[in-house]
Z-matrix of the N, CA and C atoms (Angstrom, degrees):
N
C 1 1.453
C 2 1.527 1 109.47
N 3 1.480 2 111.77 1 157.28
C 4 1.632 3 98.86 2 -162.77
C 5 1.463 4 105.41 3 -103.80
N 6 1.458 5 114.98 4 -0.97
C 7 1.588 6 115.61 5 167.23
C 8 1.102 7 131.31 6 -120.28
N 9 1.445 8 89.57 7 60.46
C 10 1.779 9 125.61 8 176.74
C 11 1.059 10 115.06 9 50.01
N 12 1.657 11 148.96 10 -5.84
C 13 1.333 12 153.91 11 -141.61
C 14 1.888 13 92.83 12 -89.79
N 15 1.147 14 111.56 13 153.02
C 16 1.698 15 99.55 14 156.96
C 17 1.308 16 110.59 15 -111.12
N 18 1.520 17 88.87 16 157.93
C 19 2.043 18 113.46 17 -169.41
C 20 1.529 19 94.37 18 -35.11
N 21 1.558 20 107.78 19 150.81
C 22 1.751 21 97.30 20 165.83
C 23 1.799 22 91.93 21 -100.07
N 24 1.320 23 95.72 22 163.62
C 25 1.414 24 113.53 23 -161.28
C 26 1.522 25 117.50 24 -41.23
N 27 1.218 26 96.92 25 -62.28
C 28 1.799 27 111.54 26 179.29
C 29 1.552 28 107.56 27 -52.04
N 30 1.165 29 99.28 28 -29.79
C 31 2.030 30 97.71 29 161.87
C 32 1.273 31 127.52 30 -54.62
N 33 1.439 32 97.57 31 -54.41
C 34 1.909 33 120.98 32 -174.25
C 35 1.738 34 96.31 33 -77.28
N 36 1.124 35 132.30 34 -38.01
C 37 1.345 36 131.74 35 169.00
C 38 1.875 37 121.04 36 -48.65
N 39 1.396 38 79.77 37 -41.09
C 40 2.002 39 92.11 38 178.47
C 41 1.452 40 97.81 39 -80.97
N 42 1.138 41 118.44 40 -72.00
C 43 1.205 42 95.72 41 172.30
C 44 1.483 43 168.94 42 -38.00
N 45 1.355 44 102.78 43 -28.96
C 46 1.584 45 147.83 44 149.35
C 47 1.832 46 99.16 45 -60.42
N 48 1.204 47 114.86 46 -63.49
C 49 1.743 48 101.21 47 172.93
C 50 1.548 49 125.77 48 -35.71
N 51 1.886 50 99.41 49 -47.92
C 52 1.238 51 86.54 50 -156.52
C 53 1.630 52 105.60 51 -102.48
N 54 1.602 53 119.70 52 12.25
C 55 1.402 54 132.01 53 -176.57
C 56 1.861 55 87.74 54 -87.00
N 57 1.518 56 117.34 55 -40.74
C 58 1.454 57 129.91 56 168.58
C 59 2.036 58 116.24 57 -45.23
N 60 1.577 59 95.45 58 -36.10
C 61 1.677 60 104.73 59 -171.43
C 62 2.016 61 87.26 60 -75.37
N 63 1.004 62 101.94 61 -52.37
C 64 1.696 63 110.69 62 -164.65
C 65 1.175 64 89.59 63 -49.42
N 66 0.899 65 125.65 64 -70.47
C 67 1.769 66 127.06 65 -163.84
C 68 1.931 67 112.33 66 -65.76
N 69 1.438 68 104.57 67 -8.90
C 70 1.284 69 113.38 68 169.56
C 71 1.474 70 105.89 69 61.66
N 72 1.947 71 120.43 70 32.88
C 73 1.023 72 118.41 71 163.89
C 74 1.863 73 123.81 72 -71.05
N 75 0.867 74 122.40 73 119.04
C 76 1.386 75 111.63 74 -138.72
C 77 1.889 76 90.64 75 -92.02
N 78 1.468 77 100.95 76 -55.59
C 79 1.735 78 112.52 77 156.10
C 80 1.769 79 118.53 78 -31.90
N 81 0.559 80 92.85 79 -75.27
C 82 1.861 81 112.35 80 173.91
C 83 1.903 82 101.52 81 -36.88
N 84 1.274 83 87.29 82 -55.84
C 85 1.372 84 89.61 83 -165.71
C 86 2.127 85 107.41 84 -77.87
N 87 1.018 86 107.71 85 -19.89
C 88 1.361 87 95.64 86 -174.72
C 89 1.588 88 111.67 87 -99.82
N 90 1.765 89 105.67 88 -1.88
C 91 1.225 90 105.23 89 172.79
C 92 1.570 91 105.23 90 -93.11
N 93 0.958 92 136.61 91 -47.24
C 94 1.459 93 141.69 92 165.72
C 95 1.633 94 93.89 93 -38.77
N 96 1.079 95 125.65 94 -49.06
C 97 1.428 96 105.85 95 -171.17
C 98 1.457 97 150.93 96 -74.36
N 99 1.913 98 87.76 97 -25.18
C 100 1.505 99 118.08 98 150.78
C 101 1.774 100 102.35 99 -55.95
N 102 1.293 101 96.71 100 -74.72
C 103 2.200 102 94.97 101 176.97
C 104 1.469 103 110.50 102 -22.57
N 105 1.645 104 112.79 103 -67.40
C 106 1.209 105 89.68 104 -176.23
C 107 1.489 106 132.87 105 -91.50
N 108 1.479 107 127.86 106 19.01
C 109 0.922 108 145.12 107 177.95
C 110 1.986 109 95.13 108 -73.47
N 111 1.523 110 105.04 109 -74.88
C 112 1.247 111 125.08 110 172.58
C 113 1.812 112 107.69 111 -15.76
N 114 1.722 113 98.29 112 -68.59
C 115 1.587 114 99.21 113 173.94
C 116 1.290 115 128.80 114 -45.75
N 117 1.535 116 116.61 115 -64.00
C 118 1.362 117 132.14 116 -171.38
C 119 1.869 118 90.86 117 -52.68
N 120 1.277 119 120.87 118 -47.01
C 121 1.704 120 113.92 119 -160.77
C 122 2.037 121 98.83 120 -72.88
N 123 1.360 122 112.35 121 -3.55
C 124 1.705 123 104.81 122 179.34
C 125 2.264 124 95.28 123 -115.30
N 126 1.425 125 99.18 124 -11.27
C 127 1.652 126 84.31 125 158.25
C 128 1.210 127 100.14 126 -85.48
N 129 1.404 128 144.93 127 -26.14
C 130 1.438 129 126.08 128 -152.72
C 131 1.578 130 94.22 129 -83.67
N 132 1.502 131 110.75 130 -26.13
C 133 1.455 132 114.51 131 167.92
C 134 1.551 133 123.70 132 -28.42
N 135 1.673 134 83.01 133 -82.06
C 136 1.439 135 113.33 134 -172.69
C 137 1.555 136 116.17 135 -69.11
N 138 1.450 137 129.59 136 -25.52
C 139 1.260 138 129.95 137 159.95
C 140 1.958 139 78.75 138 99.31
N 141 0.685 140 144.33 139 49.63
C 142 1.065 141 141.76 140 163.30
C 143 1.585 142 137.33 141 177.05
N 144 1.279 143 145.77 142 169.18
C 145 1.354 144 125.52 143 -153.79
C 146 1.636 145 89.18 144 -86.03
N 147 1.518 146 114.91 145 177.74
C 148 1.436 147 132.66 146 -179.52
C 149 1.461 148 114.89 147 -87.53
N 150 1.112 149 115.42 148 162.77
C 151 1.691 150 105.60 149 170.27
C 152 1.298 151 96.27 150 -113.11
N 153 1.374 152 129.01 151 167.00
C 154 1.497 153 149.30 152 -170.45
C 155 1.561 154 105.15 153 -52.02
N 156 1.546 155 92.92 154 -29.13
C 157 1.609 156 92.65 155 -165.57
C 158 1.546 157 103.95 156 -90.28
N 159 1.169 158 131.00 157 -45.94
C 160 1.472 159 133.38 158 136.96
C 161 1.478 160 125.97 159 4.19
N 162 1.863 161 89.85 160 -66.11
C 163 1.443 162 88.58 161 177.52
C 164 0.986 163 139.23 162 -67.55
N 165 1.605 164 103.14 163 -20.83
C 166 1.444 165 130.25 164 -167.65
C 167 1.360 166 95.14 165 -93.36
N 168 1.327 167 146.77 166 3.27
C 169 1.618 168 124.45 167 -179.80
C 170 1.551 169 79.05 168 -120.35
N 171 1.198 170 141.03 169 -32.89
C 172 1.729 171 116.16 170 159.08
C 173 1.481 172 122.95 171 -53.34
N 174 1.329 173 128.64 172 -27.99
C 175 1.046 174 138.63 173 161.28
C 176 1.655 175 135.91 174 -32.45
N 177 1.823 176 78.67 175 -53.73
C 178 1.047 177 93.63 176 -155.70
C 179 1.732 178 88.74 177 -106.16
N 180 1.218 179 135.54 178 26.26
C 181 1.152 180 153.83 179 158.86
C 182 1.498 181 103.21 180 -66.04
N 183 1.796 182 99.53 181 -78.91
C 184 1.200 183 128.57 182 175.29
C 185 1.902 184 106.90 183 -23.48
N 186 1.210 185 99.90 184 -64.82
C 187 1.653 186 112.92 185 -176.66
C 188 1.184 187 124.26 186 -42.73
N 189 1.546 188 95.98 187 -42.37
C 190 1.726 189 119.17 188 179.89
C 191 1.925 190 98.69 189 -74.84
N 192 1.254 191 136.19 190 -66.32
C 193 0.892 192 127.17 191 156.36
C 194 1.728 193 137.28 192 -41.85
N 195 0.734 194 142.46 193 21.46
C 196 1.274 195 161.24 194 58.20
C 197 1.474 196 144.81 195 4.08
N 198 1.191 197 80.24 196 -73.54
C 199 2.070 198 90.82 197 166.11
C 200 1.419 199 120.32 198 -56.34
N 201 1.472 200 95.20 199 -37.52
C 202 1.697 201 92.86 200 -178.82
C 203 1.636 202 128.08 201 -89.76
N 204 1.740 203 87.56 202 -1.95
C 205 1.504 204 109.50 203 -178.36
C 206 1.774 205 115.83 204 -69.54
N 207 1.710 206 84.62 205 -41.77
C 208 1.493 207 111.08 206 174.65
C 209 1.683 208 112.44 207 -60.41
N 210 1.606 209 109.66 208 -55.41
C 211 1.578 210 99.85 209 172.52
C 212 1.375 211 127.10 210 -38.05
N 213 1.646 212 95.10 211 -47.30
C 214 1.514 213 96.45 212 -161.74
C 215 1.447 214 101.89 213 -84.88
N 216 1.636 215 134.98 214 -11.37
C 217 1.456 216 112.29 215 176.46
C 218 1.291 217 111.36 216 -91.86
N 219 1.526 218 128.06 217 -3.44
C 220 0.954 219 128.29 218 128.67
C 221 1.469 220 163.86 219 -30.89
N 222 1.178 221 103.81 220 -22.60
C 223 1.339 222 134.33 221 -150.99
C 224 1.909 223 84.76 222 -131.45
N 225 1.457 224 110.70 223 -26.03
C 226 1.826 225 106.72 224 173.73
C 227 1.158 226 110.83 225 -100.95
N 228 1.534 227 117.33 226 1.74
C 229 1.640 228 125.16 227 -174.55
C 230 1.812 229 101.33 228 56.84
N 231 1.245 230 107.62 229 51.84
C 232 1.676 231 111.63 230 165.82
C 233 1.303 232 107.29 231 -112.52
N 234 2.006 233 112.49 232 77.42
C 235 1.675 234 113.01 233 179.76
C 236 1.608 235 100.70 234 -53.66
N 237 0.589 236 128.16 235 -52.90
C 238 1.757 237 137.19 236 -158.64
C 239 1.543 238 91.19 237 -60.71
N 240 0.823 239 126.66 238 -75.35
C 241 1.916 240 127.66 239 178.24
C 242 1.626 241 105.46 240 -34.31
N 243 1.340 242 122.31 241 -60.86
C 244 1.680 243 132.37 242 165.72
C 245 1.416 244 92.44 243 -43.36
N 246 1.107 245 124.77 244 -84.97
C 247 1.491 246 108.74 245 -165.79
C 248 1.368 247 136.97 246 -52.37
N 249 1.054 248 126.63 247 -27.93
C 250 1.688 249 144.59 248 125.60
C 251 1.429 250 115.43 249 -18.46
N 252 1.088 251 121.95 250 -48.36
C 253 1.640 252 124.28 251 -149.35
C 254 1.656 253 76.29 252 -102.84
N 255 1.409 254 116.10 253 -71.84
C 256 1.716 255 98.64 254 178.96
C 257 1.035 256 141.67 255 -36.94
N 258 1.459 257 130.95 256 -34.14
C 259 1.219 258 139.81 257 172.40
C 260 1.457 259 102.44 258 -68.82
N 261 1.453 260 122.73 259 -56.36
C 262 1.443 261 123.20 260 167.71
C 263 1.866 262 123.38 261 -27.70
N 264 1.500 263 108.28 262 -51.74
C 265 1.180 264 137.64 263 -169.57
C 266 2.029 265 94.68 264 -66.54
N 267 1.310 266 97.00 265 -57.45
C 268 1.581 267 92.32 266 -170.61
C 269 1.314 268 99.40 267 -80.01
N 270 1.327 269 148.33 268 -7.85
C 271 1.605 270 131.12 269 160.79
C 272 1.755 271 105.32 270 -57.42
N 273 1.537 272 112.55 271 -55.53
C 274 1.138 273 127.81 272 -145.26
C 275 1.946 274 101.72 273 -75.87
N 276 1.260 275 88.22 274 -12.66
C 277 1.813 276 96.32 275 -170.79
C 278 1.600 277 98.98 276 -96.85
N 279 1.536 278 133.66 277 -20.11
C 280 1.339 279 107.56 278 175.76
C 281 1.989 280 101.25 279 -80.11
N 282 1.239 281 130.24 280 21.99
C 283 0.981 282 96.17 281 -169.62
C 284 1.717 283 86.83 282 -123.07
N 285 1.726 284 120.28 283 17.96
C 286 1.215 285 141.81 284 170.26
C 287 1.536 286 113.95 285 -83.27
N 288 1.516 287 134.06 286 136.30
C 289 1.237 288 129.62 287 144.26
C 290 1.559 289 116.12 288 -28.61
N 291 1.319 290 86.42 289 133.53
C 292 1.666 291 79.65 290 169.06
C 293 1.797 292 127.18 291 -73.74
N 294 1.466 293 104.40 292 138.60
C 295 1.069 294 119.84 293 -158.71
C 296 1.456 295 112.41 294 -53.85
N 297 1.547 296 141.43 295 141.87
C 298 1.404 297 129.57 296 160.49
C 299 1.743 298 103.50 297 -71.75
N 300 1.356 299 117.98 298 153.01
C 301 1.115 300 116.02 299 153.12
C 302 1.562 301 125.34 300 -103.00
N 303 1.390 302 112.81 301 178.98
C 304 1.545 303 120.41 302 -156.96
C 305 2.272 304 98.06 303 -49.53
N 306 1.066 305 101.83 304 -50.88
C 307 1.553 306 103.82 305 -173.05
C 308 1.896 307 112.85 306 -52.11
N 309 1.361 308 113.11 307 -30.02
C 310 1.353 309 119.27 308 179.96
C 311 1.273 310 103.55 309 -100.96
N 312 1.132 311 135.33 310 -29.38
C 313 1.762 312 113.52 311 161.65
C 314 1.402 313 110.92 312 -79.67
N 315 1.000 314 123.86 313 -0.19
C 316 1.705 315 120.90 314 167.51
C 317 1.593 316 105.72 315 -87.53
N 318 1.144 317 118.27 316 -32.12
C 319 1.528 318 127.73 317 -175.67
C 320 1.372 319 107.90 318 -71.29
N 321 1.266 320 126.69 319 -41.99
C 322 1.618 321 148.99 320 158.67
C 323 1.312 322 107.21 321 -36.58
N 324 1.411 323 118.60 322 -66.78
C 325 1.236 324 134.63 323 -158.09
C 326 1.388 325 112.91 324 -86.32
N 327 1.141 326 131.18 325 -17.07
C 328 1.786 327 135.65 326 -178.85
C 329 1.616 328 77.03 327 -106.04
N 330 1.568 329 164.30 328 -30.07
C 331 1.249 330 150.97 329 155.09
C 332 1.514 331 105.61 330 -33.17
N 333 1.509 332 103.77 331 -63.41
C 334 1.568 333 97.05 332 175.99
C 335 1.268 334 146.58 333 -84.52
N 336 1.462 335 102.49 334 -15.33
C 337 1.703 336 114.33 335 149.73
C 338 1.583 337 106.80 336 -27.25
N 339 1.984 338 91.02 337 -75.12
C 340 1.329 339 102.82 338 -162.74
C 341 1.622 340 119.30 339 -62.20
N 342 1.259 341 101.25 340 -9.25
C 343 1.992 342 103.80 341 172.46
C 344 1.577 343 107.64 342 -82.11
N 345 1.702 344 93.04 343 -44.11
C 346 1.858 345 88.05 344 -176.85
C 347 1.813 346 130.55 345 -96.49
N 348 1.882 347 79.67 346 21.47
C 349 1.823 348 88.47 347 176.29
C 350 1.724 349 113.82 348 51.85
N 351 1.336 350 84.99 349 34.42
C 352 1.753 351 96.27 350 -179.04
C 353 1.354 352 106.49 351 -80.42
N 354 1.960 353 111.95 352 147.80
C 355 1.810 354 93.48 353 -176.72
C 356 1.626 355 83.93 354 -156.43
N 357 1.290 356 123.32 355 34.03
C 358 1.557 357 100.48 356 171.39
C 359 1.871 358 103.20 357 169.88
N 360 0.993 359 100.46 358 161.07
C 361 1.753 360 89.53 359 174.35
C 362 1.311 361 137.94 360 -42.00
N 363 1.321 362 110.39 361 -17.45
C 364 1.975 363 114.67 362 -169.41
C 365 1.501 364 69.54 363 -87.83
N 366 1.236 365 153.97 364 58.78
C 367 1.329 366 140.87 365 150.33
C 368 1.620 367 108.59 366 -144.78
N 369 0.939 368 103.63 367 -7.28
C 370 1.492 369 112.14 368 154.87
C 371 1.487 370 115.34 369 -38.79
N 372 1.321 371 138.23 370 -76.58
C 373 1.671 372 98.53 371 167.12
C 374 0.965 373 136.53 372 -81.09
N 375 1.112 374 124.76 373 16.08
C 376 1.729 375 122.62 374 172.89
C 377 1.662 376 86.76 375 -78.21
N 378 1.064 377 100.68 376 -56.31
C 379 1.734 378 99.94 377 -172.36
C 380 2.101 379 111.98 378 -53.86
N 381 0.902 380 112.85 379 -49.83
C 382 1.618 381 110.96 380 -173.66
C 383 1.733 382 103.76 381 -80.86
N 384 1.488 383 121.05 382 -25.27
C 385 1.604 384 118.16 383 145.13
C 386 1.543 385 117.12 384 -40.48
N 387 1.112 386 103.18 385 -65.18
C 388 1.692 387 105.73 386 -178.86
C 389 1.875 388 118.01 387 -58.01
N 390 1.562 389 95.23 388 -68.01
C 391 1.472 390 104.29 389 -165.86
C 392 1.681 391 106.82 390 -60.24
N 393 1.508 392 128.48 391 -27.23
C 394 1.513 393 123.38 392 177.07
C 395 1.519 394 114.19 393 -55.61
N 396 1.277 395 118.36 394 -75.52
C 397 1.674 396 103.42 395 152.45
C 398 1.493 397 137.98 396 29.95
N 399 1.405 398 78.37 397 -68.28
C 400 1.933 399 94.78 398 -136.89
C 401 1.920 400 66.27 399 -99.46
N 402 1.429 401 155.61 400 -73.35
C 403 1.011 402 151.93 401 157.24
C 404 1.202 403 136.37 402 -7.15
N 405 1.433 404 120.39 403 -37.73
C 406 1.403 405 140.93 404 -151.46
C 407 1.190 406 97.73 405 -49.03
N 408 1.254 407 146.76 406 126.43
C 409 1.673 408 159.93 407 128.98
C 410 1.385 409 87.21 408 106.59
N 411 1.049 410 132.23 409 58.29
C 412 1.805 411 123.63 410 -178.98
C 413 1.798 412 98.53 411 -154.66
N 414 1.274 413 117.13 412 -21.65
C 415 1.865 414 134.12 413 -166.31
C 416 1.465 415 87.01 414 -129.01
N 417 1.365 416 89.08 415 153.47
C 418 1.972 417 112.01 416 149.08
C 419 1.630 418 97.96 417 -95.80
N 420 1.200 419 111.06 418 120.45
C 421 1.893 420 111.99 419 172.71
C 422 1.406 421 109.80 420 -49.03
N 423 1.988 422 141.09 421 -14.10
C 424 0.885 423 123.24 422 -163.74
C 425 1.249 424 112.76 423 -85.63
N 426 1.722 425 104.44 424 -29.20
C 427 1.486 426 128.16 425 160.66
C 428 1.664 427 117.86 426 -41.32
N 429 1.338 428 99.10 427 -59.64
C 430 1.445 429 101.89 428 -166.69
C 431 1.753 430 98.92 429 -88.93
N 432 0.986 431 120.19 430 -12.33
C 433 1.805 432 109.86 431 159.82
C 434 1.699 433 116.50 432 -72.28
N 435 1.570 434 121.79 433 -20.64
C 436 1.269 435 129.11 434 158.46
C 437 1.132 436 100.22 435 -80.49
N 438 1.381 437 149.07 436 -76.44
C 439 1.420 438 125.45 437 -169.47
C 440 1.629 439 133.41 438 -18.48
N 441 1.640 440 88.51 439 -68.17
C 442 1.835 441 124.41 440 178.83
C 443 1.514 442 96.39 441 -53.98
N 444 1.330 443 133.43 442 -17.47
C 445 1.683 444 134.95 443 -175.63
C 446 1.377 445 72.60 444 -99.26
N 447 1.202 446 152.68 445 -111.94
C 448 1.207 447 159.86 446 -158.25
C 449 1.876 448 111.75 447 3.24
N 450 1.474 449 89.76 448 -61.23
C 451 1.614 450 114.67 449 -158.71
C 452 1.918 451 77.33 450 -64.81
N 453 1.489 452 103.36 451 -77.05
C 454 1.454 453 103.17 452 -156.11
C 455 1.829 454 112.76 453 -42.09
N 456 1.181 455 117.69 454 -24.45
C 457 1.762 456 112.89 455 -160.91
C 458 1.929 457 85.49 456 -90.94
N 459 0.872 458 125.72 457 -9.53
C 460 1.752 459 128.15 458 177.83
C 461 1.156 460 116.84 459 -85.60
């Protein structure tokens, strides 16, 4: 674009589909297409286009659905289904913030202890009120609901 702005996502997503059709990635292409299927069905919602950040917590929906796809074909011994869903998972994650790991959502989360004078479980949602936020599309919440148990029993 010529006024420096970058593509908003659902742009770079279409586009990425159909650079995916050229290359006759067939994977690529049907996971991008669920993504943007997903989007277009929460603009048709909202009556209006998405913002980046939008896109990115559908995204990162997608990711989460996935992950749990993987447990459970796991858990049926369907390698071939796991491997499917992974490859799916790592398309759908470069178009994710990069992830915090366990040491920086703990660093987050003893930040907000220490802001909200938090000291034990009856603070458990004041604490996952605060710390989701500041996380949003960067954590899996199941992670940072074990952490925030972590932080508070310390």
């Amino acid at each position: 674009m010529s006024n420096g702005t970058a593509m908003p996502l659902s742009e770079k997503l279409l586009d990425d589909m159909k650079s995916a059709m050229k290359a006759r990635d067939e994977l690529k292409v049907s996971t991008l297409r669920l993504a943007r299927s997903a989007v277009k069905n929460a603009e048709i919602d909202k009556g209006r286009d998405l913002t980046d950040d939008e896109v990115t917590e559908i995204l990162g929906r997608e990711v989460k659905r996935r992950r749990e796809a993987i447990e459970g074909y796991e858990k049926g011994g369907r390698q071939e289904l796991v491997d499917k869903e992974r490859r799916e998972l790592a398309i759908l994650s470069e178009y994710l913030p990069k992830q915090l790991d366990e040491a920086e959502i703990e660093k987050i989360a003893r930040e907000v202890a220490a802001e909200l004078g938090a000291d034990g479980a009856k603070d458990k949602g004041r604490m996952m009120s605060a710390v989701m936020p500041r996380v949003r599309g960067r954590a899996d919440g199941k992670i940072v609901t074990q952490i925030v148990d972590r932080v508070l029993q310390g």
